[in-house]
N, C-alpha and C positions, 0 to 999 in steps of 0.2 A: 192106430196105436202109436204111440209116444215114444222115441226113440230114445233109449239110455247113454250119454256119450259117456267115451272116454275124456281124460284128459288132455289127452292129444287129440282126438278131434275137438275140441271145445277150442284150441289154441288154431289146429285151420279153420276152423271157420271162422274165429275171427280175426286172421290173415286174410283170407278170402274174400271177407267183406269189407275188409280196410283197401283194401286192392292188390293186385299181384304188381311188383313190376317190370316195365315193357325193357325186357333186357333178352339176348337170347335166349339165354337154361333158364326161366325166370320159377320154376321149381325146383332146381338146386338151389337158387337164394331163399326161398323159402324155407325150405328143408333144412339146411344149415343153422338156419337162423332160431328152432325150436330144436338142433342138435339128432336127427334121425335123415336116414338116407334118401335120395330123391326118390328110388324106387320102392323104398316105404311110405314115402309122402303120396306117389300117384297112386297107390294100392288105397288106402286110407280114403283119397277123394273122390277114385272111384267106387268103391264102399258107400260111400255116405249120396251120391248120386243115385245105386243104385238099390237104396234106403230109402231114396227121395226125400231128402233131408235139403242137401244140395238142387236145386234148379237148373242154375245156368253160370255160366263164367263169361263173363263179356261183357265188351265196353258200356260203359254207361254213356251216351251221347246227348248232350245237352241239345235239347227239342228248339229251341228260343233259337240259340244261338247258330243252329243249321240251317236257320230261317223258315220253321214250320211255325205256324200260327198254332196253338193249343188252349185248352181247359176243359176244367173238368165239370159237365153236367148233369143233373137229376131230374128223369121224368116219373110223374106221376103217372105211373101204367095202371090201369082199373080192367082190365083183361087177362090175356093170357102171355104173364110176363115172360116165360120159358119163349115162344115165340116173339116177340118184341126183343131180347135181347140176344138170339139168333140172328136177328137183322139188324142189332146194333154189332156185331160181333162180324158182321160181313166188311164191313168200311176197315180198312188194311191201317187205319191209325187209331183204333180202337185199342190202346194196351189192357186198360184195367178196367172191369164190366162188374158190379154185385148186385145181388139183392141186399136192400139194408133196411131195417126196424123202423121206416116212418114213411106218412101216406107218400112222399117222394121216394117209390122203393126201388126204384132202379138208375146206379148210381155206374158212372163213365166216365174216362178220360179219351179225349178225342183229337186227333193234331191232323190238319190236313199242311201239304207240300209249299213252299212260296209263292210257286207257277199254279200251282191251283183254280181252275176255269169256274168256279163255285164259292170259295172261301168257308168258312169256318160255320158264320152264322149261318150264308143258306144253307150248307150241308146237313145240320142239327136240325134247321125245319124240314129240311124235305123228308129226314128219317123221321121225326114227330109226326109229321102228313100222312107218311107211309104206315104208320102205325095208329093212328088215332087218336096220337097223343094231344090232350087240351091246354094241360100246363105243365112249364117246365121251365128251369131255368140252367141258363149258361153261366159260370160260375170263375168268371177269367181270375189271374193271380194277379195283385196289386202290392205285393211286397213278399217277399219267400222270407222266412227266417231259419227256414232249413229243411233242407232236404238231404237223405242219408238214411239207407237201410240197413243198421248195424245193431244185431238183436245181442241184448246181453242177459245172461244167465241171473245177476245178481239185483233184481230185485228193481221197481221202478223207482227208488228215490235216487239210485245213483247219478250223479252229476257228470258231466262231461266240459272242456273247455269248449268253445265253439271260436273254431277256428277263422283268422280274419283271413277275409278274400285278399287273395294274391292278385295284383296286377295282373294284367292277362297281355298275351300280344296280338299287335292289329292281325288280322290273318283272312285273305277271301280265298274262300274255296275255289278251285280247279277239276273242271271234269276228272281229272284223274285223283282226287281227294274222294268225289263223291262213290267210286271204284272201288278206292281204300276202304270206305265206310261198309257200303255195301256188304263186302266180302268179312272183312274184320269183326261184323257185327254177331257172327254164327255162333254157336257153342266154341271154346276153345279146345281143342285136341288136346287131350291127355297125353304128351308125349317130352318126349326130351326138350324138340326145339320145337316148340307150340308156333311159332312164327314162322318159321322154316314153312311151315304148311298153308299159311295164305300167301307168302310169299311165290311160292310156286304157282298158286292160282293165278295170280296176280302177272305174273310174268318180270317181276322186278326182285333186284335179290335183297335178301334179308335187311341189311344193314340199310338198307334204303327205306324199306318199312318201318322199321323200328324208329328212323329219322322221324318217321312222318308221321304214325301214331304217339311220341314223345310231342311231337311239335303240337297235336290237336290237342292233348294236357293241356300245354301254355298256353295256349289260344282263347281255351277254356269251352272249346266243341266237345271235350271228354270229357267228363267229370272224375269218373275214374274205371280201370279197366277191373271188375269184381264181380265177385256172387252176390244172386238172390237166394233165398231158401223158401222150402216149403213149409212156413212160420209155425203150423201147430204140428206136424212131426219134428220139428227142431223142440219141442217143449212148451213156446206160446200159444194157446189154447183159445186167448182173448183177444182181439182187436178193437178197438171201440173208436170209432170218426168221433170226435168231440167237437163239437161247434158251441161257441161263444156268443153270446150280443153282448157286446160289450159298448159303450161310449168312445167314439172316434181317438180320444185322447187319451184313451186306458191301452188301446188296441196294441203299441211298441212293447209299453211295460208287460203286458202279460204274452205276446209273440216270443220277447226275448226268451223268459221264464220260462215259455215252456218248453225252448228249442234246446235248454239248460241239460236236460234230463234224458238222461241214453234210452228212456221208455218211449219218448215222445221220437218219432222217426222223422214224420214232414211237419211244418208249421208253417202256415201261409195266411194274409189279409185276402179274401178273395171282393169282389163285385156282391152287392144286395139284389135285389128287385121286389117288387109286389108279392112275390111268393115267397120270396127267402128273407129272411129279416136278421141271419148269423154273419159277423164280416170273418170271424176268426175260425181258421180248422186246423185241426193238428190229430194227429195219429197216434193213437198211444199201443203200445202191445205190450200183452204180459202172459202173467203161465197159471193165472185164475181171472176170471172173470169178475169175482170180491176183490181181486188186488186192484182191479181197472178201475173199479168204481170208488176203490178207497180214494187210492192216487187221483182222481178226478173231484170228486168231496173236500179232499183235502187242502187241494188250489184254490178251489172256489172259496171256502172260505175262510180261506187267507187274504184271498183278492176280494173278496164281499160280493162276489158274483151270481145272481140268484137265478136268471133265464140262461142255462146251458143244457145241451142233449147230447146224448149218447148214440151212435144209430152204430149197430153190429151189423156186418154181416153174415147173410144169413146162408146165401148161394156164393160162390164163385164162380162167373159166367166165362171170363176170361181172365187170363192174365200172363202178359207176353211182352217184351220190348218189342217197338215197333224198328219194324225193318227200310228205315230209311233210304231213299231215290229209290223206292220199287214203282215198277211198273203198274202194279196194283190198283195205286192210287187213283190213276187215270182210266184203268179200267171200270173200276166203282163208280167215279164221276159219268163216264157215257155210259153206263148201265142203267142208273138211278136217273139222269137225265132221259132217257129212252122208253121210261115208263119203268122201269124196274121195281117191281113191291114184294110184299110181304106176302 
């Protein structure tokens, strides 16, 4: 069932999703800032959490830039995809796992660790191996034009500025960064001084933290500290992966375009192969499935685009930020390495 907000949760959530920030009371700045008390603001987000409207609160960590190798791939499963994607969902860098509408119907993002005794491509084979997967492809990013999961109520033409990349500063992580992350990454405590609480974990006191998750902003390891929602009880209904073939030289002009549109969430050039023949994807969401496909119609031909797809999905196998310098990792690699299967 579809949740009816108020006008006041329509306004946290999309605070929530723009980002909180990394200040101590960082819900009294919120709260203020829409006029209503901090302890009617946590009443409200715990409300809509436990709605499940709301997901998770916590940092967005940029994957690239922690020095994890990633991309997102599609196998073509002809069995029994419920188990295949059981076993894709075992690997500790598996965020986002679907079924989706085309004979590639099982659809992953996968990031394995720097230090990794395996890497990226063997790891995708040995889980295809393990599964009996014949084709598939890995699907690396070759230019982002955006990434941002910031759902708006008002319809997919609405336009957004896209904001130019800020300088970022040199910055190599420290055992005790990777500590920071670790811990920082959990759900955020509902409470007064939400920091106050990893701090403690952590053994270092607040104002030191707050230094340090500010400092991984700049750095550009955070992207930002925010919510995810649970996209069809927030009211979008539709999701549809759009892939593009487009001509090498059309590819900028229509990335930009569509990273334009507060519908369109990721836009990315990704890698071809033998099996894949789309270089363009972008994400759209909306609160009809007719609006998805207007707003996809409607591009196309404008830009004279004739070979594009739509792929829905269908399952949600997983969907979870990955939990960065886990031990996990390492343990999946001697597992799977030791004969571990399906």
């Amino acid at each position: 069932m579809i949740a009816t907000l108020s006008d006041i949760e329509k306004k946290i959530i999309s605070q929530l999703q723009e980002g909180i920030p990394i200040v101590e009371k960082p819900f009294e700045k919120l709260s203020s800032e829409i006029g209503i008390s901090q302890s009617e603001y946590l009443d409200v987000v715990n409300n809509l959490k436990e709605q499940k409207i709301i997901r998770q609160i916590s940092p967005i960590y940029d994957t690239k830039s922690l020095g994890y190798d990633s991309s997102l791939v599609a196998f073509k499963v002809e069995d029994d995809i419920e188990k295949v994607a059981q076993f894709v969902n075992s690997h500790p860098g598996v965020s986002h796992n679907y079924e989706r509408t085309h004979e590639f119907n099982l659809w992953f993002t996968i990031a394995v660790p720097p230090d990794s005794s395996l890497g990226l491509e063997k790891t995708v084979q040995l889980i295809a191996e393990k599964n009996n997967i014949k084709q598939y492809a890995i699907l690396r990013t070759e230019k982002l034009y955006k990434i941002g999961v910031k759902l708006d109520t008002e319809g997919t033409k609405k336009k957004e500025k896209i904001k130019k990349t800020q300088p970022k500063i040199d910055y190599q992580l420290q055992e005790e960064d990777k500590d920071i992350i670790k811990i920082s990454q959990e759900d955020i405590p509902l409470v007064e001084n939400p920091f106050e609480e990893y701090a403690k974990q952590l053994g270092i006191s607040q104002d030191y933290l707050l230094e340090k998750l500010n400092l991984y902003l700049k750095a550009g390891l955070m992207r930002r500290f925010a919510a995810i929602l649970y996209h069809k009880k927030a009211g979008f209904k539709a999701n549809g992966m759009t892939v593009w073939n487009v001509p090498e030289e059309k590819i900028d002009k229509l990335g930009y375009k569509l990273a334009s549109y507060k519908a369109v969430t990721h836009c990315y050039k990704r890698t071809t192969n033998k099996y894949w023949k789309y270089p363009l994807f972008s994400m759209i969401h909306a609160q009809t499935k007719e609006e998805l496909e207007q707003f996809v119609k409607d591009i196309a031909e404008e830009e004279g685009i004739k070979d594009y797809l739509i792929l829905y999905s269908t399952t949600e196998f997983k969907k979870r930020r990955i939990k960065y310098f886990s031990d996990e990792f390492y343990k999946w690699e001697v597992y799977i390495q030791n004969g571990g299967n399906n």
